[in-house]
C-alpha positions as a printed Julia matrix, in Angstrom:
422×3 Matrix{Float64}:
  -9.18    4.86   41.14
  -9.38    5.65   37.43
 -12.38    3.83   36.12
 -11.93    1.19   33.19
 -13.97    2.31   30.01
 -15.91    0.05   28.54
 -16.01   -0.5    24.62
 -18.35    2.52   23.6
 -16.78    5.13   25.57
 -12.93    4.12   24.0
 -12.23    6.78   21.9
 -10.68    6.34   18.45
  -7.76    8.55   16.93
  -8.62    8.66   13.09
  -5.54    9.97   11.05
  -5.95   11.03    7.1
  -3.61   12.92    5.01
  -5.7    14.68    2.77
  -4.11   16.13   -0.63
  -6.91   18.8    -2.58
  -9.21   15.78   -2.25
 -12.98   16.31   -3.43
 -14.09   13.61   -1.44
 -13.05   14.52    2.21
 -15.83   16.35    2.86
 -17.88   13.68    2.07
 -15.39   11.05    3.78
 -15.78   13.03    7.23
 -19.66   13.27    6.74
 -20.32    9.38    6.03
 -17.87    8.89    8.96
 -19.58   10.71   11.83
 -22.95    9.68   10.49
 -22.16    5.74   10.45
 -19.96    5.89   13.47
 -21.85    4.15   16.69
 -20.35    6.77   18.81
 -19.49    9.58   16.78
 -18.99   11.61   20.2
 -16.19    9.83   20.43
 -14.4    10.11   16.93
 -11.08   12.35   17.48
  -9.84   13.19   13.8
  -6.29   14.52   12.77
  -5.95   16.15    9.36
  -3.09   17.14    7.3
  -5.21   19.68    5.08
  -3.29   20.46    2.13
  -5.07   22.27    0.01
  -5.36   25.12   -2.41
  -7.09   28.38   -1.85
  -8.82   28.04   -5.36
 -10.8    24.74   -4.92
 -13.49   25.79   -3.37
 -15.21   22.14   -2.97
 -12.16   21.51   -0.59
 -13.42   23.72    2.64
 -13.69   22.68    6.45
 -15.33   25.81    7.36
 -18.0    23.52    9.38
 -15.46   21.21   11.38
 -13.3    23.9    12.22
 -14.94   24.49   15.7
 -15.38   20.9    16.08
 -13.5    19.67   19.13
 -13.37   16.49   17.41
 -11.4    17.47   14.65
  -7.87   18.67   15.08
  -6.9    20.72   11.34
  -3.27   21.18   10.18
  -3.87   23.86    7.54
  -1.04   23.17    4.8
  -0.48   24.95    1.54
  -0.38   22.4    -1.1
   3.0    24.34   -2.2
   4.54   23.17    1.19
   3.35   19.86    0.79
   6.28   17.33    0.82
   4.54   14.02   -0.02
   2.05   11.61    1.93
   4.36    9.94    4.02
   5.37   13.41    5.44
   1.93   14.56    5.8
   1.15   10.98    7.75
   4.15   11.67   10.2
   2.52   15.42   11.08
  -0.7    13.83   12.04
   0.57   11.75   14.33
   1.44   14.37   16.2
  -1.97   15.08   16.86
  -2.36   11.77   18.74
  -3.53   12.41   22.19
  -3.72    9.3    24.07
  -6.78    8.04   22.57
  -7.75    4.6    22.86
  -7.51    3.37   19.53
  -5.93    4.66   16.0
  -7.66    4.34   12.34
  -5.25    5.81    9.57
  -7.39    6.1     6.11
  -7.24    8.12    3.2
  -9.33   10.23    2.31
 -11.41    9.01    0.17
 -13.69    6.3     1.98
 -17.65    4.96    2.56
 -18.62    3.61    6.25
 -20.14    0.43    7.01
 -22.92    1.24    9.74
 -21.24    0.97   13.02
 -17.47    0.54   11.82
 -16.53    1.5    14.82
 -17.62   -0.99   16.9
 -16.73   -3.77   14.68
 -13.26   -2.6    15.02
 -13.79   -2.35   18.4
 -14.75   -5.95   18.72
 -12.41   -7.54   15.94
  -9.58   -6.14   18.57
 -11.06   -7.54   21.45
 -11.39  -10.78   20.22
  -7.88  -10.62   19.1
  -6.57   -9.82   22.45
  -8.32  -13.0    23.83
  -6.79  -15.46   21.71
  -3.49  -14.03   22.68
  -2.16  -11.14   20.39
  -1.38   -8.4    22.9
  -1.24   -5.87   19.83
  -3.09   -6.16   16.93
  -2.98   -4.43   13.93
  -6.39   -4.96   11.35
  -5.17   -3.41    7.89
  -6.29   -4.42    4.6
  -6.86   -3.2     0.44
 -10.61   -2.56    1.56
 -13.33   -2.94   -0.52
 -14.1    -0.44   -3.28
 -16.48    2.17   -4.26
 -17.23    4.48   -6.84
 -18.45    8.04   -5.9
 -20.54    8.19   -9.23
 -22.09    5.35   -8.82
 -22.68    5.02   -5.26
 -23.77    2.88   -3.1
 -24.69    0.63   -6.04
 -20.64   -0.11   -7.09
 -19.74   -0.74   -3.78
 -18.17   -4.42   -3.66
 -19.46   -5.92   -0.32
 -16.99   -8.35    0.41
 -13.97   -8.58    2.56
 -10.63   -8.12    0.71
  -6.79   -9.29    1.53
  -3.43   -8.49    0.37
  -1.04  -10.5    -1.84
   2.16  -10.31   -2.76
   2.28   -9.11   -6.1
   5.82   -8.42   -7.15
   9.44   -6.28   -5.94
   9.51   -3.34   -7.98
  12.66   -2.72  -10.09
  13.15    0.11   -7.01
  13.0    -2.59   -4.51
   9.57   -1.63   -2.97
   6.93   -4.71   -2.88
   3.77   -4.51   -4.39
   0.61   -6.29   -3.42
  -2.96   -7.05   -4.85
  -6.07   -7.11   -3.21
  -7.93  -10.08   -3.3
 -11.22  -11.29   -1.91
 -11.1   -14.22    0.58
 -10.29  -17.75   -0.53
 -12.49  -20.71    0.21
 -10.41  -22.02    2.75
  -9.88  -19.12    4.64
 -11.71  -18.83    7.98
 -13.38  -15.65    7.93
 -14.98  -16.76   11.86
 -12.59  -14.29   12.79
  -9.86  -11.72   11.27
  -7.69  -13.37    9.47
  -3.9   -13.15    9.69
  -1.89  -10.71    7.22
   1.13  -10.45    5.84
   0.98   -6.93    4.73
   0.31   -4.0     6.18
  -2.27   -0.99    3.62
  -1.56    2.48    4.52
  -5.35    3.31    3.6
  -6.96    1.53    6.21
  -5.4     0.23    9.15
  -6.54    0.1    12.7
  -4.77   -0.75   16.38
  -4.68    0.29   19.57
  -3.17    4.39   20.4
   0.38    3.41   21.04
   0.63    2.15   17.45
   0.78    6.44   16.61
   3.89    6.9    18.39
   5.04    3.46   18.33
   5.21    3.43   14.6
   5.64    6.38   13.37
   5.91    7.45    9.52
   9.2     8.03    8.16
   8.69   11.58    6.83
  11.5    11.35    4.52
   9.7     8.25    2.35
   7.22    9.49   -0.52
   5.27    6.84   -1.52
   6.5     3.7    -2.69
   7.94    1.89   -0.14
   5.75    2.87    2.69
   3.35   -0.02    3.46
   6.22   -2.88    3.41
   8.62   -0.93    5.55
   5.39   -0.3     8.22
   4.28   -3.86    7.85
   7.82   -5.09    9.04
   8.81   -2.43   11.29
   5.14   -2.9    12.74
   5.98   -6.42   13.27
   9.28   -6.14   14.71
   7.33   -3.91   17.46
   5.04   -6.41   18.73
   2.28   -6.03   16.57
   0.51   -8.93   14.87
  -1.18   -7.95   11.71
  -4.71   -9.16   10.73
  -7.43   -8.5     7.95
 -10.75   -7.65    8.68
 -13.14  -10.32    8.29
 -16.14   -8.54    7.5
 -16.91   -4.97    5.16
 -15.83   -2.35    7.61
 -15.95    0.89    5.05
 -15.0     1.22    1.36
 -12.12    3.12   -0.48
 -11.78    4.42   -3.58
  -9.22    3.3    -5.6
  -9.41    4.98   -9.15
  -7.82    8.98   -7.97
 -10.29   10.31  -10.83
 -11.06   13.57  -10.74
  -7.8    14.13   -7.49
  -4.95   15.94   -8.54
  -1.77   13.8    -6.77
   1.09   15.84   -5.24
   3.39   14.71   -8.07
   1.09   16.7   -10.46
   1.73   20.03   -8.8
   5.6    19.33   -8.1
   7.53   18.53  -10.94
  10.66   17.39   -8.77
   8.59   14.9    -7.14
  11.61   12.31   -8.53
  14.28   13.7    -6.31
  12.64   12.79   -3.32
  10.99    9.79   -4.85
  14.53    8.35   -5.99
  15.6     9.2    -2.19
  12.91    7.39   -0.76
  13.61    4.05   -2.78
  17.39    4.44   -1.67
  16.16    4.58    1.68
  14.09    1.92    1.73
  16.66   -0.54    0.16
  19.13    0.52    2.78
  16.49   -0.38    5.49
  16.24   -4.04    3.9
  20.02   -4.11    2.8
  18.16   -4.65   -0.73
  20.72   -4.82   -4.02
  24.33   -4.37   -1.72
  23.0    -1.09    0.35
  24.53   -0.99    3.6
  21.88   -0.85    6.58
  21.34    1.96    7.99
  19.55    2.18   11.2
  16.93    4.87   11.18
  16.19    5.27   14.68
  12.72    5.71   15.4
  12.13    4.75   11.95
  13.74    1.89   11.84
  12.78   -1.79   13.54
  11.6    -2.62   16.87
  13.41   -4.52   19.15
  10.27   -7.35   20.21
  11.12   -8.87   16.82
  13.32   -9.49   14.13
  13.83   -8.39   10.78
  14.58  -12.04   10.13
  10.91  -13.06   12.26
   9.23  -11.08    9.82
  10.75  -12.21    6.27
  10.14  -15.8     7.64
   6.64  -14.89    8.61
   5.87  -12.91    5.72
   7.72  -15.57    2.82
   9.89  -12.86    1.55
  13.49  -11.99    1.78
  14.65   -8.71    0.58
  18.12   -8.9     0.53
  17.6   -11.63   -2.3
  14.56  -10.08   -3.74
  12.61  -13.84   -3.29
   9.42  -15.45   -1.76
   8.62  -18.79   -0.21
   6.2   -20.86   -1.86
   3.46  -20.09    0.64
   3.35  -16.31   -0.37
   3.65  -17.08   -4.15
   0.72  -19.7    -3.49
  -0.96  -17.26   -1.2
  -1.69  -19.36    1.62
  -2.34  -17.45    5.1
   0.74  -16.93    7.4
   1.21  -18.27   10.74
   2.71  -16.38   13.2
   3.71  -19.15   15.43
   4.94  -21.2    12.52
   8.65  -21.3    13.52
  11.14  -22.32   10.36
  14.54  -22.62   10.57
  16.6   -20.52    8.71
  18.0   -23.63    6.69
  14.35  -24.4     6.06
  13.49  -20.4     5.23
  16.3   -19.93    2.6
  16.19  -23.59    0.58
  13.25  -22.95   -0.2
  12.94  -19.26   -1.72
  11.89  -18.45   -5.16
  13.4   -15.48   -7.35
  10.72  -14.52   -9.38
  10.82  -11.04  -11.11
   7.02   -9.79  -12.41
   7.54   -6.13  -13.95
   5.67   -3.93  -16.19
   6.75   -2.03  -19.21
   4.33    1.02  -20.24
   4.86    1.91  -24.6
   2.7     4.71  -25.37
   0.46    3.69  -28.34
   2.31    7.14  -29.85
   5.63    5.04  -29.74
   3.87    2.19  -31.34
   1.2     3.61  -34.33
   0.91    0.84  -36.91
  -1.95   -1.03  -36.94
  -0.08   -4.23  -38.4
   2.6    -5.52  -35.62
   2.79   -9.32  -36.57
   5.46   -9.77  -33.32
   7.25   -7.51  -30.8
  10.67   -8.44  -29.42
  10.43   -7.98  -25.65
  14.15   -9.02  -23.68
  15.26   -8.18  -20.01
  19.18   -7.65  -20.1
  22.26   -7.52  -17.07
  24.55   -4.91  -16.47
  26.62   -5.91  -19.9
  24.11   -6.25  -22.45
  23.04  -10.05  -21.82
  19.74  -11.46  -22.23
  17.96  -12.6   -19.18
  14.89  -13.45  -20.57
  12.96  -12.98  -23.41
   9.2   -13.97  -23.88
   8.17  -12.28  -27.66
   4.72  -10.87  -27.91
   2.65  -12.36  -30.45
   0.13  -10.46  -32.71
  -2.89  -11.73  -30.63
  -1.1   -10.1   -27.02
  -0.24   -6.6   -29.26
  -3.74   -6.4   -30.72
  -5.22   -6.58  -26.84
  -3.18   -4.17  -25.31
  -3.85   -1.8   -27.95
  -7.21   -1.61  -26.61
  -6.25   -0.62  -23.33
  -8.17    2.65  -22.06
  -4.97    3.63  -20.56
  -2.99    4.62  -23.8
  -0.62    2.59  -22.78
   0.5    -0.82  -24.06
   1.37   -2.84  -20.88
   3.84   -5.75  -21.36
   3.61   -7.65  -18.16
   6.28  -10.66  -17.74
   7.42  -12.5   -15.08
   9.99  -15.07  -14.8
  12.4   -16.54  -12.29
  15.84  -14.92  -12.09
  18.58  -14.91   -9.92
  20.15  -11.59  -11.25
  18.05   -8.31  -11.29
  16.79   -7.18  -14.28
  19.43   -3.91  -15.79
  17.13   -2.82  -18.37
  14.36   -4.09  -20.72
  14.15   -3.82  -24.91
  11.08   -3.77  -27.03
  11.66   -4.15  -30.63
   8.27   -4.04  -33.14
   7.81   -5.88  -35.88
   5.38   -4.66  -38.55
   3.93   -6.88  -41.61
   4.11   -3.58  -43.98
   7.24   -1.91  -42.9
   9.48   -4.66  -40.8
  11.32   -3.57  -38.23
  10.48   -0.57  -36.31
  13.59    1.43  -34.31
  14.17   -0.51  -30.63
  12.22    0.69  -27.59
  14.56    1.15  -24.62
  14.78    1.41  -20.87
  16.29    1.29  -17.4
  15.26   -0.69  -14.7
């Protein structure tokens, strides 16, 4: 008779896709060393790397029978989805599976919260649970001292022109019960923690690059069985800024090709903007739920780009909140949120009184339009970024085609349009 293990000898599968990252030695370190049972850490790495960084070396875990290495030229690389996809293939049956980045800071004993949070899940009824969130952050220079030590969620932030969906990170509202983990809508590629099967259940799509990943998990996850949950206490820390990392994209400058492949993808999955679907076998949905289940539980419905009220107000889902489908789509909103970047070299005067800022259709016709006045220009000329970013947002029924900024000077009028496609 096989004997049942109890909570400290369940191993954990921990998966990171590492690309020339300075801080995966130290990620690995601070992870053993804060672990409860480090003995029972198993760690996958896709290890792409280049010969000339020498900070980037795992000389020492190489004969560690805890750490399973896939050595990868960074010139092979394909993207982090990809890389995500070959380390599940390292999964061997253990108990449990943590996917990171690699970039993180431990809590003492994060694996035994983890341990717990699941446990405590499976007694109120959720067979599989998933515990994902945008942890909290930290700043390698100025660490542990910048570390923000409070639980974070996800909202919805916005659909990318693309059709990807963004989300925020936010700390926990007042109303929220944090007694417990509390229930998600959204699923974070850089921390997110279930039991083994989830490796094979789920597994990466290795043709997505990067957008588009954590919303097509998140649903597919759900459509499997899984229920998805934050963490309700600090379990480790992630670093959000990339400083100092070079990013795939840097090194290969026809990142796009792939990139525009993955967003066509992705919209297919969702039937987003008139795509077809197109069922992408193991990388497509499960059969314990519906696509349909999910949009309802999650307020958002791609193939109309929209969001119930209760995601735009950010109020906690409910799995076992069941809507009709009369109920679901009278009450959707069609808000578009987007971004525009000008370079402060496209815009060098120091004495805009106005911009013109429009979102146009297919033929040429305005949308919306929401000028910027000299108060907004003179702000985002400060940004660190070098970049002036025009946020709007607006409801719409018709995507966005393409967006025009047109300056306005006091000493030399009107500047030549600023153009582009969405």
């Amino acid at each position: 008779m096989t004997r049942k293990k109890d909570g400290k000898t369940k191993t954990i599968f921990v998966q990171i896709a590492a690309y020339r990252d300075p801080q995966l030695l130290p990620t690995l370190k601070d992870m053993f060393f804060n672990a409860d049972n480090p003995e029972n850490i198993r760690v996958g790495i896709a290890w792409q790397h280049k010969s000339e960084d020498e900070w980037d070396n795992l000389n020492e875990y190489k004969n560690d029978d805890r750490v399973k290495i896939i050595d990868i030229d960074y010139r092979e690389a394909k993207g982090v989805c990809w890389a995500r996809h070959a380390v599940q293939s390292l999964y061997d049956q253990e108990d449990y599976t943590l996917q990171l980045d690699s970039h993180h800071r431990f809590a003492q004993g994060w694996d035994t919260k983890l341990k717990d949070m699941i446990q405590i899940l499976q007694k109120d009824g959720h067979k599989k649970p998933l515990i994902t969130a945008y942890i909290p952050s930290f700043d390698p220079d100025n660490d542990p001292a910048a570390r923000v030590n409070v639980p974070w969620k996800m909202n919805f932030d916005r659909y990318i022109p693309e059709g990807a969906v963004f989300f925020l990170p936010a700390a926990f509202d007042s109303y929220d019960d944090i007694s417990k983990p509390l229930p998600s809508r959204f699923y974070s590629a850089h921390f997110a923690f279930s039991l083994g099967s989830f490796a094979t259940e789920v597994r990466h799509d290795p043709q997505m690059y990067f957008h588009g990943e954590e919303i097509s998990i998140a649903a597919r996850a759900f459509t499997y069985g899984y229920d998805l949950f934050h963490p309700n206490e600090v379990i480790c820390w992630h670093e959000y800024t990339r400083k100092g990392r070079t990013k795939h994209w840097d090194d290969h400058k026809d990142w796009h090709i792939t990139n525009n492949s993955s967003h066509l993808r992705n919209r297919k999955l969702f039937q987003m903007d008139g795509q077809e679907y197109e069922d992408l076998g193991e990388y497509g949905f499960g059969k314990e739920r519906t696509l349909l289940e999910y949009e309802k539980y999650a307020g958002l419905c791609f193939k109309k780009r929209a969001i119930s009220p209760q995601t735009k107000d950010k109020v906690s889902p409910n799995v076992n909140n069941q809507v009709s489908d009369e109920e679901f789509y009278g009450c959707l909103l069609s808000i578009f949120r987007h971004c525009i970047d000008i370079s402060f070299e496209q815009v060098p005067l120091s004495d805009y009184d106005f911009w013109c800022v429009a979102f146009k259709d297919k033929e040429g016709n305005d949308i919306h339009r929401q000028d910027a006045n000299k108060e907004e220009i003179d702000r985002m000329k400060t940004d660190p970024d070098g970049y002036c970013k025009v946020w709007r947002e607006f409801q719409t029924e018709i995507k966005p085609n393409s967006w025009i900024v047109w300056p306005h000077s006091e000493s030399q009028g009107w500047s030549p349009p600023i153009t582009g496609l969405l």
